[in-house]
C-alpha positions as CSV (number, residue, x, y, z in Angstrom):
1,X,26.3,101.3,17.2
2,X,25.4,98.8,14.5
3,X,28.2,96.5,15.1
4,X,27.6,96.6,18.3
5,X,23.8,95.3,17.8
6,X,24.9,92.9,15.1
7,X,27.8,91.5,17.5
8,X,24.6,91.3,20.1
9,X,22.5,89.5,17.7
10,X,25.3,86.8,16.8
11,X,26.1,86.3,20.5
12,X,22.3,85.6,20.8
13,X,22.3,83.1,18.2
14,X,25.1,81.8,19.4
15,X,24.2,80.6,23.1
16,X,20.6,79.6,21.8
17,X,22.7,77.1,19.4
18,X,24.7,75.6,22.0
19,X,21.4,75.7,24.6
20,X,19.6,73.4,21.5
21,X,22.6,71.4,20.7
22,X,23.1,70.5,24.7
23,X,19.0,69.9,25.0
24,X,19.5,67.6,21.9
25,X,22.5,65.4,23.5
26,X,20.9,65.0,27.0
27,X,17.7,64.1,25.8
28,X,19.2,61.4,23.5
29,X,21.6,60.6,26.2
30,X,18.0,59.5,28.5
31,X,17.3,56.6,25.7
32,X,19.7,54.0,26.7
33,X,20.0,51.6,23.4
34,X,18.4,48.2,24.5
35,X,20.1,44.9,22.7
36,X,18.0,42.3,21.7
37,X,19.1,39.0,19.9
38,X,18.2,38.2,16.5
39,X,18.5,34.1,16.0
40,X,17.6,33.7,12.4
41,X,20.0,34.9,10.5
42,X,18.0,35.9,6.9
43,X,15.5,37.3,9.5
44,X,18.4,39.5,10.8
45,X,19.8,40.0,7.2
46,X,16.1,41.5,5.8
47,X,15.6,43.8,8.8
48,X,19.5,45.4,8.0
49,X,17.7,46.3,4.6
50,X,14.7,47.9,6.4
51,X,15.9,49.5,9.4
52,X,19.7,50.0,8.7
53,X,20.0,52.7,11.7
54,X,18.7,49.7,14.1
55,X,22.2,48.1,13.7
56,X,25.6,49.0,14.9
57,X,28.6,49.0,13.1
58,X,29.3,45.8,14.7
59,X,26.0,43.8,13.9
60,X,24.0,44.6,17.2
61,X,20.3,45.2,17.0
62,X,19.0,48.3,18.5
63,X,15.3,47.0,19.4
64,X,14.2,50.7,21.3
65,X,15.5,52.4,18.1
66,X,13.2,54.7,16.9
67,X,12.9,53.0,13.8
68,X,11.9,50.5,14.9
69,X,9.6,51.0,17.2
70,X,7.4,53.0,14.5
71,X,7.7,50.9,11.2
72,X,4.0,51.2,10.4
73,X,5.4,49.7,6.3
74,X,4.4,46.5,4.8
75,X,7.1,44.3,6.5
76,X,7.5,41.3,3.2
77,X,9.8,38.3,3.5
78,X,8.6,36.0,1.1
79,X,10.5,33.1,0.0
80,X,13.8,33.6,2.4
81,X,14.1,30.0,4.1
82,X,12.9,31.8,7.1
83,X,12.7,29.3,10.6
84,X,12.2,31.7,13.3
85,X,10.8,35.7,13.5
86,X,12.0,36.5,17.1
87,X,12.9,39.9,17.0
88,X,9.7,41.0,15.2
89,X,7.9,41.6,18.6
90,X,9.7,45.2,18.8
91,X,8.0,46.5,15.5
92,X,4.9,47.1,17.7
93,X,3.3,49.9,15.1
94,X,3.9,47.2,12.0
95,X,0.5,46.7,10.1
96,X,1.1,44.2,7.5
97,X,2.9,41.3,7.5
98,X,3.7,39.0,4.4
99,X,6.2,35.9,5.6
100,X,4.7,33.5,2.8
101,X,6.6,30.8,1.9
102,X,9.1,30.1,4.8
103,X,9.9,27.2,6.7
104,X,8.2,28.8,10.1
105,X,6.4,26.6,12.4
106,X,5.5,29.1,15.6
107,X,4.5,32.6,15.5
108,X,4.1,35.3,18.2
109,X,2.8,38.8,17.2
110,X,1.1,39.3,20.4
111,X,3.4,42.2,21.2
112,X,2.1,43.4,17.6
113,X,-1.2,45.1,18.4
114,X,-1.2,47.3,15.2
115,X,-1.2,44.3,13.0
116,X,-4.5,44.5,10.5
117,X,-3.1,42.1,7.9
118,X,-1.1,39.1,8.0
119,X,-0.2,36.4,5.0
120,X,1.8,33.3,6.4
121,X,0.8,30.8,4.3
122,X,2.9,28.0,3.0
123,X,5.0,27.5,6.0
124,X,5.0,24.7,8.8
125,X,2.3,25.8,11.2
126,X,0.4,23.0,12.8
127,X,-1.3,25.2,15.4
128,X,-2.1,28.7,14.9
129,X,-3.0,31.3,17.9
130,X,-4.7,34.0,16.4
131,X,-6.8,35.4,19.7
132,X,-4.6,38.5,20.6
133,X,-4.1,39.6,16.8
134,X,-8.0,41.7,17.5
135,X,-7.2,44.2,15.1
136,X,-7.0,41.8,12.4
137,X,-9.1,42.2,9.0
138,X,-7.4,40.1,6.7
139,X,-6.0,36.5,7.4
140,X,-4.2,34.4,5.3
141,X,-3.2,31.1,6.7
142,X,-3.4,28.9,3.9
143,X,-1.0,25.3,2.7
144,X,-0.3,25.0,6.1
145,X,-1.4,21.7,8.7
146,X,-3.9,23.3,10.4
147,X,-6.4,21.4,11.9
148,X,-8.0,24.0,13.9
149,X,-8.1,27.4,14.2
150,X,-9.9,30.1,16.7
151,X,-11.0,33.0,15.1
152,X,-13.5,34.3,18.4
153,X,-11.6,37.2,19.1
154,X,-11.2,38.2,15.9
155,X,-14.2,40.3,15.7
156,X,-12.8,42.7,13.0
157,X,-11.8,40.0,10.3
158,X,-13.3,40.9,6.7
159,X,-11.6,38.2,5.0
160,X,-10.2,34.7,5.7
161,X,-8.4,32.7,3.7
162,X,-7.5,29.1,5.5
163,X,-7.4,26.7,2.6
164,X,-5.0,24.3,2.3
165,X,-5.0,22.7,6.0
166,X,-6.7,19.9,8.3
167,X,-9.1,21.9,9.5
168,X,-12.4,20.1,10.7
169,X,-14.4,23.0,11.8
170,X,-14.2,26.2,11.9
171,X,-16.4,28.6,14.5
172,X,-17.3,31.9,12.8
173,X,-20.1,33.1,14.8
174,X,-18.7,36.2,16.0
175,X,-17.0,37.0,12.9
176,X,-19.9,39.4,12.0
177,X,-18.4,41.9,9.3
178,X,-16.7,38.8,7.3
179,X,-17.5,39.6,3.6
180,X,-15.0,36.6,1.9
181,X,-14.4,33.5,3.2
182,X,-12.0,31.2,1.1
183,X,-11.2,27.6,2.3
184,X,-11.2,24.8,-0.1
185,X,-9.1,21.8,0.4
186,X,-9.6,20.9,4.2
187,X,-11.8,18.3,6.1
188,X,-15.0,20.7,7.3
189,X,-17.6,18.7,9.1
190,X,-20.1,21.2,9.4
191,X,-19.6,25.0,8.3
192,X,-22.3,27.5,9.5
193,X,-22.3,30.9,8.8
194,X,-25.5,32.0,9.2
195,X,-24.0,34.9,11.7
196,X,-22.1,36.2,8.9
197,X,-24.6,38.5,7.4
198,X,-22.0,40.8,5.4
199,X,-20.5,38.0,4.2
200,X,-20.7,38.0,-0.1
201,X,-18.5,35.1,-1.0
202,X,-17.6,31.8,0.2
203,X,-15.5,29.1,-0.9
204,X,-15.7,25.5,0.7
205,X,-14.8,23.1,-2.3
206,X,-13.0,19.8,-1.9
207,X,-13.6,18.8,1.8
208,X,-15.6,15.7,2.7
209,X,-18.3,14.3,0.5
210,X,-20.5,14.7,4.2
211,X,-19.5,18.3,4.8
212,X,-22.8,20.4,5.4
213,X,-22.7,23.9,4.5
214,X,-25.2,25.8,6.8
215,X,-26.3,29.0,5.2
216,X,-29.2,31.6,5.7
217,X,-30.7,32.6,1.6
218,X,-31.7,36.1,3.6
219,X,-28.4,36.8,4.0
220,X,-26.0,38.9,1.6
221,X,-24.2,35.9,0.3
222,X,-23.6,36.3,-3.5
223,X,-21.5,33.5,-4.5
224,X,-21.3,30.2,-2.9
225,X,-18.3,27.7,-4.2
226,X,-19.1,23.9,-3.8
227,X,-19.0,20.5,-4.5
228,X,-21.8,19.5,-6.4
229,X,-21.6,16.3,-4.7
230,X,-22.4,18.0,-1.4
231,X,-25.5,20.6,-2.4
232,X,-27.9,18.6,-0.9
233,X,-26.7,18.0,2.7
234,X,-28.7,20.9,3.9
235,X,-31.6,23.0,2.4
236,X,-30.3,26.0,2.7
237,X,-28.2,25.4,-0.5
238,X,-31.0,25.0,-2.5
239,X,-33.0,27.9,-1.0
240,X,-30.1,29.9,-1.7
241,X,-30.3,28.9,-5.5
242,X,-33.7,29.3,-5.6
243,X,-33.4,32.6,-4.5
244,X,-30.9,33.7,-6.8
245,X,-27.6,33.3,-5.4
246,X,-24.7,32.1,-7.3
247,X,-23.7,28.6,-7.3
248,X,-20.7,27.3,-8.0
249,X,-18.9,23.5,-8.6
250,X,-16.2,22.1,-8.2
251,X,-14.5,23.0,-11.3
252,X,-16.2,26.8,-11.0
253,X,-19.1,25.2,-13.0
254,X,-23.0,27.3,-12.8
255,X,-24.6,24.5,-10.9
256,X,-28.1,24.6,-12.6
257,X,-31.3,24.8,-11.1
258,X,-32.1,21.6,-8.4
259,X,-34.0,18.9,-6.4
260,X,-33.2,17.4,-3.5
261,X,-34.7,13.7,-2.9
């Protein structure tokens, strides 16, 4: 009688084994693998190193392959003569993205809604669309040719780093929870932040001997970077000073206590 329950029990294991196994074929069966194309070849060489399973033996990239599809990892290619990122539209859960240092000129992440940080600085940009990156909190677009850049959608930006570029002017009125603004070394006409009431740092040396640099003393603003040369092209520097803040020259010089004629 006990064999004959333990040869009962085995049998049961048995066809619930199969039953899983068969479950587990047809439902990978329903997932048709999906080619894509991946032109840049050190592009296609760093994502073999990330997402091995992606490719086939033969070189093909898988772009529905699971992991892909859920890389939420900091995806860095730094520094690999890197012209073109097509392909990278299918890593819809990536996060962070560090291409510094390549020889891009166009980007499209707008298939990349996860995307909170991204570094591509010193690479060939000359325009820069930013507007459906909203989940953004950290930019980095610096030593590029810029000479503008949109950040109005960007409404969840905490830091900014543009230095670097051509940029005349730079709108950051709905940039509200900005705490760090860093962009020396462009062409600003007029910055105003004023809106930015988080923000604690800012950094605006070397641009035009006329750039005015509109900001409210009330505000949390700690440390204010400038040119000395430039302090007096609107009173709010000086109120700022006089208030307390710390102010900065060109060469990260205290700029003492001041008038303005």
């Amino acid at each position: 009688m006990k064999n004959k329950f333990l040869n009962h029990i085995k049998l049961l294991c048995t066809a619930l084994l199969l039953i899983t196994s068969f479950y587990s074929c047809s439902q990978k069966s329903d997932i048709a693998p999906v080619y894509a194309e991946i032109p840049d070849a050190n592009f296609k060489a760093y994502l073999k190193t990330i997402v091995p399973l992606a490719f086939t033996a033969d070189g093909k990239f898988i772009s529905n392959h699971p992991s892909v599809v859920t890389y939420d990892e900091i995806m860095s290619i730094r520094r690999k003569n890197i012209t073109s990122l097509s392909g990278i539209e299918y890593f819809t859960s990536l996060k962070v993205l560090d291409c510094i240092d390549n020889n891009i000129a166009t980007l499209d992440l707008s298939k990349n809604k996860a995307l909170t940080n991204l570094n591509c600085s010193y690479n060939k940009f000359t325009n820069l669309d930013v507007s459906k990156y909203t989940s953004l909190t950290k930019l980095d677009c610096g030593n590029n040719k810029l000479k503008t850049l949109d950040l109005s959608k960007n409404v969840n930006l905490t830091e900014l780093l543009c230095h670097g570029n051509l940029i005349t002017s730079i709108n950051l009125g709905n940039n509200e929870v900005l705490t760090s603004v860093y962009c020396p070394n462009n062409q600003l006409v007029v910055l105003d932040v004023r809106n930015n009431k988080g923000l604690i740092e800012l950094n605006c040396k070397n641009n035009l001997l006329s750039t005015v640099i509109i900001v409210d003393p009330n505000n949390k603003l700690a440390r204010l970077y400038l040119d000395d040369s430039v302090k007096c092209n609107h009173p709010g520097i000086k109120a700022f000073k006089d208030n307390g803040g710390e102010l900065y020259g060109t060469f990260s010089e205290v700029i003492p206590s001041f008038e303005c004629k």
